[in-house]
C-alpha positions as a LaTeX table, in Angstrom:
\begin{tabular}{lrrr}
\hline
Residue & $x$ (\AA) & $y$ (\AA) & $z$ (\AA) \\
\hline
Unk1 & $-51.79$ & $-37.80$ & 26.01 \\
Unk2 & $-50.95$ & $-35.20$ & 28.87 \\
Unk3 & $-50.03$ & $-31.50$ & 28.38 \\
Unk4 & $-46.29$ & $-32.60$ & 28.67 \\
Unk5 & $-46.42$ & $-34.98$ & 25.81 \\
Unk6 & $-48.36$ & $-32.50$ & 23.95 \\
Unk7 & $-45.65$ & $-29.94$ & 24.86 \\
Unk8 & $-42.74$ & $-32.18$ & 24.13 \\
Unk9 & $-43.42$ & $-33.25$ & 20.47 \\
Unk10 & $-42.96$ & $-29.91$ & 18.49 \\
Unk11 & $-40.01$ & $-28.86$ & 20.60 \\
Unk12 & $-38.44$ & $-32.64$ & 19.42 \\
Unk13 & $-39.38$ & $-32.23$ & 16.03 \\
Unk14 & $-38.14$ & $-28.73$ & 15.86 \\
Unk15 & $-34.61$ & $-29.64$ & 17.18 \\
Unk16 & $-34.45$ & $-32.50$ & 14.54 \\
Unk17 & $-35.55$ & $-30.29$ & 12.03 \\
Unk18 & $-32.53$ & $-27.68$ & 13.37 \\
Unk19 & $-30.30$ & $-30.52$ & 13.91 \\
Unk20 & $-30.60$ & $-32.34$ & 9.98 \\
Unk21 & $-30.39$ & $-28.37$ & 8.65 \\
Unk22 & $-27.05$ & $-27.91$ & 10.72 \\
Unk23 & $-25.37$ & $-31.02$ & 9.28 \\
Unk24 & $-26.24$ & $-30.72$ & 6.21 \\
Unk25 & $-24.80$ & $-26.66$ & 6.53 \\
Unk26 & $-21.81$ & $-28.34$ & 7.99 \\
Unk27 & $-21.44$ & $-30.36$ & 4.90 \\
Unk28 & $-21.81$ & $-28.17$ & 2.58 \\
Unk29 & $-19.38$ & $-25.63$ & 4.23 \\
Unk30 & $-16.89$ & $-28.81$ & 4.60 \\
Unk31 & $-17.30$ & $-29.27$ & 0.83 \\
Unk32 & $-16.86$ & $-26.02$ & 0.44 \\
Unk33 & $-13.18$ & $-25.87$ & 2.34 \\
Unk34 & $-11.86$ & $-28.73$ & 0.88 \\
Unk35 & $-12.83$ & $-27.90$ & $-3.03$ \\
Unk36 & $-11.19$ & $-24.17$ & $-1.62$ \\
Unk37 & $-8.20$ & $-25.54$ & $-0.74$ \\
Unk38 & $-7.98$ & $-28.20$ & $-3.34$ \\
Unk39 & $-7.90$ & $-25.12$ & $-5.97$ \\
Unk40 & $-5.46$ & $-23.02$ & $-3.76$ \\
Unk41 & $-2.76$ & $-26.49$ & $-3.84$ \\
Unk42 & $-3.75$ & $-26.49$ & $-7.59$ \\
Unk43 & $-2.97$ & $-22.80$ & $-8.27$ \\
Unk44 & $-0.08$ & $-23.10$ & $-6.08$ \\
Unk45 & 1.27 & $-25.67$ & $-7.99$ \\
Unk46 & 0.48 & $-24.50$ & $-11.40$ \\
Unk47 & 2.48 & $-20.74$ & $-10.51$ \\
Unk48 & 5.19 & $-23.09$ & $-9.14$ \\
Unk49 & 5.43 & $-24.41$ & $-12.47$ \\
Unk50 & 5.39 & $-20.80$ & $-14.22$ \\
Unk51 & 8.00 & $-19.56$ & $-12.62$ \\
Unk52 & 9.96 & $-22.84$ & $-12.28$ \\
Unk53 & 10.43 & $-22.63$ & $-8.52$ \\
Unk54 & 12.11 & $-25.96$ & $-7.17$ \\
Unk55 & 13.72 & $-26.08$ & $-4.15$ \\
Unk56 & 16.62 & $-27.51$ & $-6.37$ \\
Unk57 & 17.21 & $-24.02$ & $-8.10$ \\
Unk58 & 16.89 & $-22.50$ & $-4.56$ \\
Unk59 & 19.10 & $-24.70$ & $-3.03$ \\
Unk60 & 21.54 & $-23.68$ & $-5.68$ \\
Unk61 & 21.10 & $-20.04$ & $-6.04$ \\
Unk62 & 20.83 & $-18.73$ & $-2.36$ \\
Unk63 & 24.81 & $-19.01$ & $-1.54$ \\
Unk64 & 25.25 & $-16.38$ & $-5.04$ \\
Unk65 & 22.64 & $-14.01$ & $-3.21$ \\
Unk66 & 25.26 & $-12.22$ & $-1.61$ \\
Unk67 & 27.75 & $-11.88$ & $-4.27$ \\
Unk68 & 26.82 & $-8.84$ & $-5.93$ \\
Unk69 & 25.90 & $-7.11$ & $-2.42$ \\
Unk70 & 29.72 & $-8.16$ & $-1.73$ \\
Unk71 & 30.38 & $-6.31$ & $-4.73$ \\
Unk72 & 28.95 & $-3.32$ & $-3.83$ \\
Unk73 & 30.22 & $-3.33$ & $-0.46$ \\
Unk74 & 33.71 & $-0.47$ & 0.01 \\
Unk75 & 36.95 & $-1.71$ & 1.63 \\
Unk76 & 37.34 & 0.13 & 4.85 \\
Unk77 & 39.72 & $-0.20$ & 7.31 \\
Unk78 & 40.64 & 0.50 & 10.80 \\
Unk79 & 43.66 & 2.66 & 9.90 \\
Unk80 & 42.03 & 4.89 & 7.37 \\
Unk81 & 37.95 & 4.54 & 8.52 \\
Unk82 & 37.31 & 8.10 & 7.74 \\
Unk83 & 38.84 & 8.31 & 4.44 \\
Unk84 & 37.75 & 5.24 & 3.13 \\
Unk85 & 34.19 & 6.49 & 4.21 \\
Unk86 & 34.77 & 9.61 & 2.53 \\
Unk87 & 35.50 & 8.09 & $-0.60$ \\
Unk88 & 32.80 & 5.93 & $-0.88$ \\
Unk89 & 30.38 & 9.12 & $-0.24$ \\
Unk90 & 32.46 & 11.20 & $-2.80$ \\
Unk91 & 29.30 & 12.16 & $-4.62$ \\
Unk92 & 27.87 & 12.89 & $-1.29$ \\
Unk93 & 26.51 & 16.94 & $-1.83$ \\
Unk94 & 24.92 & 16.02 & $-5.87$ \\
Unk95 & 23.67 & 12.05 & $-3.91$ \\
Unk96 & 21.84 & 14.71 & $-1.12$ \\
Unk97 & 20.51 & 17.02 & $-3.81$ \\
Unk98 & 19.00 & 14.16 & $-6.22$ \\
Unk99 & 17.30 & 12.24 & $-2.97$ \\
Unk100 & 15.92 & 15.72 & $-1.78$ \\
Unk101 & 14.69 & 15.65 & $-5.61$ \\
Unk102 & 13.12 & 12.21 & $-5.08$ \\
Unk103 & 11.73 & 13.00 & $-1.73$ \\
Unk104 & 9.77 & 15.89 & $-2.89$ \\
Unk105 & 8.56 & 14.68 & $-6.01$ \\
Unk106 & 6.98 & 11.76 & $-3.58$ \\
Unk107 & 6.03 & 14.15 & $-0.53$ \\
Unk108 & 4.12 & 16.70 & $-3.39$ \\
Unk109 & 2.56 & 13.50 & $-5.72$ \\
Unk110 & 1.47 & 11.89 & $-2.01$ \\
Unk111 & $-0.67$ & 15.27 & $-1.15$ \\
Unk112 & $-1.93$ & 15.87 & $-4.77$ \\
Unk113 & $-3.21$ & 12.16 & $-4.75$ \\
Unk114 & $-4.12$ & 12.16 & $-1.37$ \\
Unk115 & $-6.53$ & 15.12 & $-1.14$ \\
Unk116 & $-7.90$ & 13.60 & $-4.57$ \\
Unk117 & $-8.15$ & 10.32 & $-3.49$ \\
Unk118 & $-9.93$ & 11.09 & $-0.56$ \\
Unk119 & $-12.05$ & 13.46 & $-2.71$ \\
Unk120 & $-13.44$ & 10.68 & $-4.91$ \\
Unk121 & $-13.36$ & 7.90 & $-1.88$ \\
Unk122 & $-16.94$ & 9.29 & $-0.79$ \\
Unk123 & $-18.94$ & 8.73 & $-4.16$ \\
Unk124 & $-16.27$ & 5.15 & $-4.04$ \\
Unk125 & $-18.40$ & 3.81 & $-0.63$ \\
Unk126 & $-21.30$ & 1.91 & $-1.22$ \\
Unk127 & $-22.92$ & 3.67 & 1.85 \\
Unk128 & $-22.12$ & 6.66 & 1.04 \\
Unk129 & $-24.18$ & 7.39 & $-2.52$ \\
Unk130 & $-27.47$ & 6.14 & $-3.30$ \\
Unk131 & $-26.37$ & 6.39 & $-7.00$ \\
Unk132 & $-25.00$ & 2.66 & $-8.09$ \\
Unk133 & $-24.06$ & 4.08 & $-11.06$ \\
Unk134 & $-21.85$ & 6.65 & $-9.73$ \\
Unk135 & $-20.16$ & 4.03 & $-7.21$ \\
Unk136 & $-19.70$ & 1.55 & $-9.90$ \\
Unk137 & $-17.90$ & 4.19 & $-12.78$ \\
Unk138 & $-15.45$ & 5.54 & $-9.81$ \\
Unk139 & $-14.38$ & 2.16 & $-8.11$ \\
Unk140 & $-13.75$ & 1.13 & $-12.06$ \\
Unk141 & $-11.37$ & 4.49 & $-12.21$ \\
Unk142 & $-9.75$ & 4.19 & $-9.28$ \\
Unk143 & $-9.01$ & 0.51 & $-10.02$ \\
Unk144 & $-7.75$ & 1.63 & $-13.59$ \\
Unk145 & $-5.30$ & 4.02 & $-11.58$ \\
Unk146 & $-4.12$ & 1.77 & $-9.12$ \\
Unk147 & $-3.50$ & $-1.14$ & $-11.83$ \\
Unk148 & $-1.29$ & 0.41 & $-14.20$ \\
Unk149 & 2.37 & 0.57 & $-12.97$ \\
Unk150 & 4.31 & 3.67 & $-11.99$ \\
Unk151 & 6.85 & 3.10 & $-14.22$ \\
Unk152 & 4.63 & 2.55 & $-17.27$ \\
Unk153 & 2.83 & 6.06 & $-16.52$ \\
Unk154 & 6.12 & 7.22 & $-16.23$ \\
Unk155 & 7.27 & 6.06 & $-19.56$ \\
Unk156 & 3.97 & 7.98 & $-21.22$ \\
Unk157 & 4.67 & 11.24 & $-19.59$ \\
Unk158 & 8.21 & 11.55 & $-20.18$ \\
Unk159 & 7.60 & 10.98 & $-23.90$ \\
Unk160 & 4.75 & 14.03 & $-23.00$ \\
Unk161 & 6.66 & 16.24 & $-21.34$ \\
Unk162 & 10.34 & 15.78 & $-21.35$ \\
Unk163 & 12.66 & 14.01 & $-19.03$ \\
Unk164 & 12.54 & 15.03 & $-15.54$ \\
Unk165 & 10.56 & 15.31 & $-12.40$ \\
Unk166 & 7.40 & 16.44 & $-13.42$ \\
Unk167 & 6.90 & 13.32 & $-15.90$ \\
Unk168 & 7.61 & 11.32 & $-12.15$ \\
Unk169 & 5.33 & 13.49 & $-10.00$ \\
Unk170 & 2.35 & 12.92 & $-12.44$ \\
Unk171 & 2.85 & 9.13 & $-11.96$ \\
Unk172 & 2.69 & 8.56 & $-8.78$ \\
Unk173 & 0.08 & 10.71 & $-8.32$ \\
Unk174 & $-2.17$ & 8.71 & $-10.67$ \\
Unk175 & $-1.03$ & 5.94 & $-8.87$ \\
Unk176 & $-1.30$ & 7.33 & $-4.98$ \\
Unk177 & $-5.05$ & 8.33 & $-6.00$ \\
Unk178 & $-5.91$ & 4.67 & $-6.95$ \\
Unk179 & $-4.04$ & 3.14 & $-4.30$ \\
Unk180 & $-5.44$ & 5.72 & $-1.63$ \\
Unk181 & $-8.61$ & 6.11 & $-2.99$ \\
Unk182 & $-9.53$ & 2.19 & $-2.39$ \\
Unk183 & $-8.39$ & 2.44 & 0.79 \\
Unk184 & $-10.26$ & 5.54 & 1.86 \\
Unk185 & $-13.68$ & 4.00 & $-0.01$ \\
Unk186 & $-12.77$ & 1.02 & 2.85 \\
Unk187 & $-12.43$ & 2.79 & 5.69 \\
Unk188 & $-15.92$ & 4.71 & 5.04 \\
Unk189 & $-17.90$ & 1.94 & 4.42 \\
Unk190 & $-16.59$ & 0.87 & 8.21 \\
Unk191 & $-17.88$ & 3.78 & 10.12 \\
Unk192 & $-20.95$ & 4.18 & 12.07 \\
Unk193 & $-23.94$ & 5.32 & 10.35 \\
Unk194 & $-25.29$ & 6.69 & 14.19 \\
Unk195 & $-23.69$ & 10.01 & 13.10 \\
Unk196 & $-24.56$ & 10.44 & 9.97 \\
Unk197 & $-28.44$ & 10.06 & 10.75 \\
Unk198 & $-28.26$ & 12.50 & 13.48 \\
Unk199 & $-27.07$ & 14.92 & 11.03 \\
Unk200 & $-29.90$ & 14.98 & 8.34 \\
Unk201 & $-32.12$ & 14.50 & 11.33 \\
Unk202 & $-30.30$ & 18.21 & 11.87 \\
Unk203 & $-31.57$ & 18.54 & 8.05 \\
Unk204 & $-28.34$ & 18.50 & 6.65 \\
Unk205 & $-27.12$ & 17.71 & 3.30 \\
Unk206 & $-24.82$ & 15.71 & 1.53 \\
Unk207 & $-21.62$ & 17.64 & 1.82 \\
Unk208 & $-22.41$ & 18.80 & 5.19 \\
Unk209 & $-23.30$ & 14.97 & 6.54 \\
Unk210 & $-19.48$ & 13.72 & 4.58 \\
Unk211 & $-17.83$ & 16.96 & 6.81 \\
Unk212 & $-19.34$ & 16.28 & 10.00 \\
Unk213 & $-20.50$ & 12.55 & 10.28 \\
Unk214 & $-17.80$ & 10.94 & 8.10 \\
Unk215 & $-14.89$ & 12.76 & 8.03 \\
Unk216 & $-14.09$ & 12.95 & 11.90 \\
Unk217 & $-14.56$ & 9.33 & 12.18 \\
Unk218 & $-12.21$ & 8.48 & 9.09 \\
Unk219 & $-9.29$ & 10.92 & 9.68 \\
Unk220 & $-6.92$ & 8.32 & 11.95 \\
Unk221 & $-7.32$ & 5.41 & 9.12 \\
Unk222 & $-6.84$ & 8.19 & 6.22 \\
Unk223 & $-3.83$ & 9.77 & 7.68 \\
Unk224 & $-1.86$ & 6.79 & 8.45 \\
Unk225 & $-2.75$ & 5.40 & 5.21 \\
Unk226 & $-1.38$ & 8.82 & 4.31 \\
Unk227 & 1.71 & 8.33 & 6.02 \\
Unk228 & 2.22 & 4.69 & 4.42 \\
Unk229 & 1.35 & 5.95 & 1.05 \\
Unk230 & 4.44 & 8.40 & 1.45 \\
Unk231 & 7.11 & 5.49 & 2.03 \\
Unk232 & 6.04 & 3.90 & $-0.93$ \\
Unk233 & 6.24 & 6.68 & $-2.92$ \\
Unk234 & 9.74 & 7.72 & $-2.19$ \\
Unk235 & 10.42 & 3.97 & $-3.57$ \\
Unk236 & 8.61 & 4.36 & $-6.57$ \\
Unk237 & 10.35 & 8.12 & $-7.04$ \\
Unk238 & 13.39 & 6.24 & $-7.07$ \\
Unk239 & 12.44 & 3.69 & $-9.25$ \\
Unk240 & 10.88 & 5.19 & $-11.69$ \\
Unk241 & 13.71 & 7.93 & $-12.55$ \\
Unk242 & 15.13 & 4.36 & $-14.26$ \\
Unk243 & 13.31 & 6.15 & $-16.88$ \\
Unk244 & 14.38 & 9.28 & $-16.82$ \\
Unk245 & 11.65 & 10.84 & $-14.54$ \\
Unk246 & 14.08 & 12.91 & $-12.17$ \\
Unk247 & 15.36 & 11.94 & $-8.77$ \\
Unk248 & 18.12 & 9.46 & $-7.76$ \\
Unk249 & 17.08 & 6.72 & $-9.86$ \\
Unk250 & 18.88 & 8.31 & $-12.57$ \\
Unk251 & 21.89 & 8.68 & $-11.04$ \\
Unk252 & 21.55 & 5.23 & $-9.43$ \\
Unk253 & 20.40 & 3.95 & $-13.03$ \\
Unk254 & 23.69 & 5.15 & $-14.22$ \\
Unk255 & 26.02 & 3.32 & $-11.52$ \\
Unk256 & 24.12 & $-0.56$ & $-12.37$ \\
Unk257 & 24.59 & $-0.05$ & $-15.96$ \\
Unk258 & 28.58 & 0.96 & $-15.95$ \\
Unk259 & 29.06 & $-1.35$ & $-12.97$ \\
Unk260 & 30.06 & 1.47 & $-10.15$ \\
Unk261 & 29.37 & $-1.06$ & $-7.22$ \\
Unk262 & 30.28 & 1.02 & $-4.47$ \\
Unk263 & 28.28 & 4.37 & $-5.83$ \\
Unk264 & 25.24 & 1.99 & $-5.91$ \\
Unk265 & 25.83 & 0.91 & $-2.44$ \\
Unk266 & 26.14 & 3.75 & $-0.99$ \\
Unk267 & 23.27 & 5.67 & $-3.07$ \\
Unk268 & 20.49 & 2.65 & $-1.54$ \\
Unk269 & 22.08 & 3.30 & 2.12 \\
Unk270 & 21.21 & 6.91 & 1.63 \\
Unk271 & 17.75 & 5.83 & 0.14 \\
Unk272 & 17.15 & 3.42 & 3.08 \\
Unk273 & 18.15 & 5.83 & 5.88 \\
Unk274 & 16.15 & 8.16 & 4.62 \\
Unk275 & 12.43 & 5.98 & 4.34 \\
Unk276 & 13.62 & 5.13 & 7.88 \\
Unk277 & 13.39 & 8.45 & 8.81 \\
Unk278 & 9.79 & 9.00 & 7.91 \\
Unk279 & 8.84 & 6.11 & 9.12 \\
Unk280 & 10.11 & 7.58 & 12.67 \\
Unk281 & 8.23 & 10.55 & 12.30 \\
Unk282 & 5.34 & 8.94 & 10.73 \\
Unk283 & 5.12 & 7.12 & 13.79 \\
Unk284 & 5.43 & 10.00 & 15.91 \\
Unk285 & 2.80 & 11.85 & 13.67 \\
Unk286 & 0.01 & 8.70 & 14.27 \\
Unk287 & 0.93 & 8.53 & 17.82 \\
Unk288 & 0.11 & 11.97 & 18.28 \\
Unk289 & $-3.16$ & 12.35 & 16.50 \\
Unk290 & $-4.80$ & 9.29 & 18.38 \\
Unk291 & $-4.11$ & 11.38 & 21.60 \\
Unk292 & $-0.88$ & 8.51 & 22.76 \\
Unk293 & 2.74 & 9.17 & 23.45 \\
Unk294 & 5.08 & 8.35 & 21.01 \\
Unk295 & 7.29 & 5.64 & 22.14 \\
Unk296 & 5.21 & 5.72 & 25.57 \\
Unk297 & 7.60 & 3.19 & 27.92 \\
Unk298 & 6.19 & 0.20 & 29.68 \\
\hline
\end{tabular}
């Protein structure tokens, strides 16, 4: 046999050997997508049947969408805009007052939460801790937090302390330290460790390794989850005071249940120019913190 032949035979029984373990990898991850997808049509189907979606009930319900919106909706017309306007906005000073309410109870429950979540987010990232322990108990807390509606936090706090906005501030903080504080635990366990070895190769600890290694490298992900966080909340400040924890959603709670279309209306517009708003400036805010012009033109 020459030294080709010689050379030829492992490399030929190598590749089969690579070739048989590919296909039958291939297989496996084929049986693998269809049994997936055969229990995503399944589950599909199944909540289909829960919430008795057909396309028959769809078909029939989507013209009625926009009744009760009609409802709500104020007559205006051309010769009297500005009065009609100003009747629909009657309420317009005590509407201002309770959304400034609802927007601080959210802007002060977003930084609580926030500088807690982020807090607790370090000993939540698997790379962070060498305890498993530790990891383990806070993901279980945050998740606990996070889980547990608004609303129902809501409910237990104004049976605590009274109606009004403190019973709403302390829910949505619980809440915006769960929701947050998953987040957060993400975005650390995404940075580059690089940093943090130079630092204890500078002999520093803990604390000092989170400030200088992980902190500057999470701060653009943490602040516009930040940012997010504080839209939501204004939604769930309005929501919640359903139950009596301050804001709007009292007064808007009010005008659905004695049928004042036009107050609701025009208390939502107010709510939705107002989450618009922040989003502008979050946007602004983001643009300016990764060192870009806002609204840079092409």
């Amino acid at each position: 046999m020459s030294q080709t032949d010689t050379d030829s035979a492992p490399k030929s029984d190598g590749f089969a050997a690579f070739e048989l373990d590919f296909q039958r990898r291939s297989r496996r991850r084929l049986l693998a997508w269809v049994v997936g997808l055969a229990l995503l049509v399944a589950l599909t189907i199944w909540a289909a049947d829960i919430s008795r979606f057909t396309v028959e009930r769809l078909a029939r319900g989507l013209p009625r969408i926009g009744d009760y919106i009609w409802l709500t909706l104020p007559e205006l017309t051309l010769g009297n805009f500005f009065g009609d306007i100003a009747y629909w906005f009657y309420a317009f000073p005590r509407w201002l007052n309770l959304l400034l309410d609802t927007f601080l109870i959210a802007l002060l429950a977003t930084a609580i939460g926030g500088v807690i979540a982020l807090g607790l987010s370090f000993i939540a990232s698997r790379n962070l801790v060498s305890s498993y322990w530790l990891y383990f108990v806070t993901r279980r807390a945050l998740e606990i937090a996070r889980t547990v509606p608004e609303v129902v936090y809501a409910l237990i706090f104004v049976v605590a302390f009274g109606v009004g906005p403190l019973a709403g501030l302390l829910a949505i903080t619980i809440h915006t330290v769960g929701a947050l504080g998953k987040l957060f635990s993400e975005v650390n366990e995404n940075i580059d460790p690089a940093p943090m070895e130079a630092v204890r190769a500078c002999g520093g600890g803990w604390f000092t390794v989170m400030r200088f290694a992980v902190l500057p490298q999470v701060m653009p992900g943490v602040t516009a989850y930040v940012l997010w966080r504080l839209e939501l909340n204004i939604r769930a400040a309005a929501i919640i005071g359903f139950v009596g924890a301050g804001g709007i959603g009292q007064e808007l709670y009010t005008a659905i249940s004695m049928n004042y279309y036009e107050d609701i209306s025009a208390m939502v517009l107010m709510i939705v120019l107002v989450v618009t708003l922040i989003d502008l400036t979050s946007e602004r805010v983001r643009h300016a913190l990764i060192g870009r012009a806002a609204f840079e033109k092409v």
